[in-house]
C-alpha positions in Angstrom: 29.8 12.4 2.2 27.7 11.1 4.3 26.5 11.8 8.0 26.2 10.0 10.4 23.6 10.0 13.6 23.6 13.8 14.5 21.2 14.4 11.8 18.2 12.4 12.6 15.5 14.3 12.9 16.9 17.4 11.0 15.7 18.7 7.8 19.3 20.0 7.2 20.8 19.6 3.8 24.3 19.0 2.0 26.4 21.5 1.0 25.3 22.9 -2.4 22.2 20.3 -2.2 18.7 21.4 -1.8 17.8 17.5 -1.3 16.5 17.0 2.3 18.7 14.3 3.9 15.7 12.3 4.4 16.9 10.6 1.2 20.0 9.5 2.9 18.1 8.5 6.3 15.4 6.3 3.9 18.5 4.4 2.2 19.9 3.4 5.2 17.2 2.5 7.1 13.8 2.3 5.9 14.9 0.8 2.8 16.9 -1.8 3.6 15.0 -2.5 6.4 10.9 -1.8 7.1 11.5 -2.1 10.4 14.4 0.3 10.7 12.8 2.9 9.3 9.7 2.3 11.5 12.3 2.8 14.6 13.4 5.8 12.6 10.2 7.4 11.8 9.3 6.8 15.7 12.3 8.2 16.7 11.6 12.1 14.9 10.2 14.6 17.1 9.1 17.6 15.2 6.1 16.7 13.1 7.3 18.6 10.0 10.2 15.6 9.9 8.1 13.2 10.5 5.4 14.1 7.7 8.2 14.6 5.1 10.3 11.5 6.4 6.8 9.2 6.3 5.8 10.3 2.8 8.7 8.5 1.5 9.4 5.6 3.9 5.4 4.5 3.9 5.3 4.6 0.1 7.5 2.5 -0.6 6.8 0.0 2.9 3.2 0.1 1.5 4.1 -1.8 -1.3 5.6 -4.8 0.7 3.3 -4.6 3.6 0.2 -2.6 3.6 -0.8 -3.5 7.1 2.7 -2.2 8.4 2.4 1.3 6.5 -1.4 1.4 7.7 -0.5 1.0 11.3 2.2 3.6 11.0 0.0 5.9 8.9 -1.1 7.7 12.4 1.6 9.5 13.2 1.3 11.5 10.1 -0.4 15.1 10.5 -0.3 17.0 7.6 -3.9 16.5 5.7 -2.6 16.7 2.3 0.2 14.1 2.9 -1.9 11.7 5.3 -4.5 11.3 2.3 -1.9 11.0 -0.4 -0.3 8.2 1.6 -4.2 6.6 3.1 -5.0 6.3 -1.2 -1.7 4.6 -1.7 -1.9 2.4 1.3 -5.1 1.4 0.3 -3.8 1.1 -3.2 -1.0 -1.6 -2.5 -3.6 -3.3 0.1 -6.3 -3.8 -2.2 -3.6 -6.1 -4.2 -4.0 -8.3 -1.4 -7.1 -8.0 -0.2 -9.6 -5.5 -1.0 -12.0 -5.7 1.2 -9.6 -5.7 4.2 -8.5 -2.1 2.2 -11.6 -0.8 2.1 -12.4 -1.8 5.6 -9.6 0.2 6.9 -9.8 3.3 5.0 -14.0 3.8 6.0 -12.5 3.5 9.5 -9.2 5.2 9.1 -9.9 8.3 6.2 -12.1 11.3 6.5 -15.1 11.7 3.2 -12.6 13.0 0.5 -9.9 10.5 1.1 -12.3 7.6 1.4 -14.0 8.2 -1.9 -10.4 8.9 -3.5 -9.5 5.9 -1.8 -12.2 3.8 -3.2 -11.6 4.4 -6.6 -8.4 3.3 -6.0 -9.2 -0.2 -4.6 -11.8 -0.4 -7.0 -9.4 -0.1 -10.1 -7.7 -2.3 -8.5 -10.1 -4.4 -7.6 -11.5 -4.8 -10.9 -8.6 -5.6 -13.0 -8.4 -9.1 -10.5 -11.9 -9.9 -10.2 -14.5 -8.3 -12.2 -17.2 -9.6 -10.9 -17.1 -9.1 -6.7 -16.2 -5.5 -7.6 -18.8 -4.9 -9.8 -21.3 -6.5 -6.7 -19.4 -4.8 -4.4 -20.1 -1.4 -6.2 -23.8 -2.5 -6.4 -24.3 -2.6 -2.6 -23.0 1.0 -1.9 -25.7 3.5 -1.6 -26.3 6.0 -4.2 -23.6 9.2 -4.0 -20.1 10.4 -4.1 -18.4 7.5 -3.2 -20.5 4.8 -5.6 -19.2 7.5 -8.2 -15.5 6.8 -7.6 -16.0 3.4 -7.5 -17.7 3.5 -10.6 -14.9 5.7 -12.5 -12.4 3.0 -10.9 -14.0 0.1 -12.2 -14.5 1.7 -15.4 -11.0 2.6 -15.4 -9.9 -0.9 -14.6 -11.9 -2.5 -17.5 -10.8 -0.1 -20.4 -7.3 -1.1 -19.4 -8.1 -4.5 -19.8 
């Protein structure tokens, strides 16, 4: 069964499901359609919805568009979920361009997520050009975050 329009921006379930219908709202909208679901996720009022409804939705729009999911990223509050999704963002970016990923998470991510981040785009990074990461890495200053791009690149070469 499914519902129709008076459950947007609940967290209600089915009958005898403990699945969120966030599932159902994803399918039909953001999945189909990126920009559906963006007129969804701006559509949810209370911030728990719209943290559990963005995990989801930027996920997966991250992998098509990056700069779309990075834009929408904002509206997400809770910490844990907000650098979960920044990594992944930055992840599905750095496909594209990594230095326009690593641009936006030093501008966008608090210390922890950007050095997560980091070694993200730099396994990334690495596996598609070897040698601007491993230059890259060389210009960052000594510390936590030359670290994780180390362990990235490092984990991008013994896959290779």
């Amino acid at each position: 069964m499914i519902l129709r329009k008076p459950w947007i921006g609940s967290t209600q379930t089915l009958p005898g499901s403990r699945m969120p219908i966030f599932g159902g709202l994803l399918w039909q909208g953001g999945e189909r359609d990126p920009k559906k679901g963006q007129s969804l996720l701006e559509r949810l009022k209370r911030q728990s919805d719209v943290d559990v409804f963005a995990k989801t939705f930027l996920q997966r729009l991250a992998q098509g568009s990056p700069e779309e999911a990075a834009k929408a990223i904002g509206r997400v509050k809770d910490p844990v979920i907000f650098s979960d999704l920044a990594s992944d963002i930055a992840a599905a970016w750095a496909r594209k361009d990594p230095i326009a990923a690593m641009k936006w998470t030093e501008a966008t991510c608090d210390v922890a997520t950007l050095n997560r981040s980091t070694r993200q785009i730099l396994r990334v990074w690495a596996s598609k050009d070897r040698s601007s990461a491993e230059q890259w890495i060389q210009s960052l200053p000594d510390g936590d975050r030359k670290e994780e791009a180390i362990v990235g690149f490092a984990e991008a070469t013994q896959s290779q």
